[in-house]
C-alpha positions in Angstrom: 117.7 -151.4 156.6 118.7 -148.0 156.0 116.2 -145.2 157.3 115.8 -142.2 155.1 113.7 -140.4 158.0 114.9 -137.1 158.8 114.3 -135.5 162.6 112.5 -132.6 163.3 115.6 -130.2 162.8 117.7 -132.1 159.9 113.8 -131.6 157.8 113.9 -127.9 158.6 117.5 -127.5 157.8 117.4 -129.5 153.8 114.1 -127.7 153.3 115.8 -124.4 154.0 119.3 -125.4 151.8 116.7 -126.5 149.2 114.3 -123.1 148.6 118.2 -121.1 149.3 119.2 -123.0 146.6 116.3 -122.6 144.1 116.2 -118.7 145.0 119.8 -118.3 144.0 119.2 -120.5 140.8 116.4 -118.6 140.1 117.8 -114.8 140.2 118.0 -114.0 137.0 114.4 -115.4 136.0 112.9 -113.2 138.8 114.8 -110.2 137.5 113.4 -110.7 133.9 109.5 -111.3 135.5 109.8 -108.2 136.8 111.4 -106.0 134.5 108.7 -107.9 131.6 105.8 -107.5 133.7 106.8 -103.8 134.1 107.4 -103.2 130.7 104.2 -104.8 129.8 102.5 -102.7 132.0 103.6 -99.3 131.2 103.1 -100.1 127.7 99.2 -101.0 128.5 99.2 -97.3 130.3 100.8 -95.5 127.5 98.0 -97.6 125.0 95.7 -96.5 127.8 96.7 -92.9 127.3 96.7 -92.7 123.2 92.8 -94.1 123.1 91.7 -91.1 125.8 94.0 -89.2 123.5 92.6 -90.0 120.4 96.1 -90.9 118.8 97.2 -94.0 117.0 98.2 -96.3 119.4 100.2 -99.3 119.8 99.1 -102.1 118.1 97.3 -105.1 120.0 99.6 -107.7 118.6 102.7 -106.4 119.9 100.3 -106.0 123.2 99.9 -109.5 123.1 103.5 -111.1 121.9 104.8 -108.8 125.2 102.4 -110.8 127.2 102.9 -114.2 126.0 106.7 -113.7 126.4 106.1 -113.6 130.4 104.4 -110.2 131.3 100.7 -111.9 131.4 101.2 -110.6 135.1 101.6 -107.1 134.2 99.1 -107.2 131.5 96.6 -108.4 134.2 97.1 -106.0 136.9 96.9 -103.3 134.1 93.3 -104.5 132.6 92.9 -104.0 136.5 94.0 -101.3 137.6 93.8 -98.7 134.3 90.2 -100.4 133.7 91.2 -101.4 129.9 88.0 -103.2 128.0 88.8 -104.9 124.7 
């Protein structure tokens, strides 16, 4: 019977090839999450800015559609932080 038991320090040396290896596979999603979720919520601020304005501002279903596509992080922190009520 073959054991598949790791020791202490084989464990702590696959889990740490393992999460290396899903960071580096996962680069180029980060980099769009953050540049999406900063988009999204500069957008939100500049919407933000137009209704104190008074001036025709960006419409909610582009709002939303920037969301869906992965800045629902962004949009949060900015109905957060730039107290937006709908």
């Amino acid at each position: 019977m073959i054991s598949t038991h790791l020791g202490r320090d084989e464990g702590a040396l696959a889990l740490l090839f393992l999460s290396r290896k899903m960071v580096e596979g996962c680069e180029e999603l980060l980099t769009y999450l953050i540049i999406i979720n900063s988009i999204t919520f500069f957008i939100m601020a500049i919407d933000k800015r137009k209704a104190i304005n008074k001036k025709w501002r960006i419409p909610e279903r582009r709002i939303w559609l920037i969301a869906i596509i992965g800045g629902a992080f962004g949009a949060t922190i900015a109905y957060d932080k730039l107290r937006i009520c709908t």
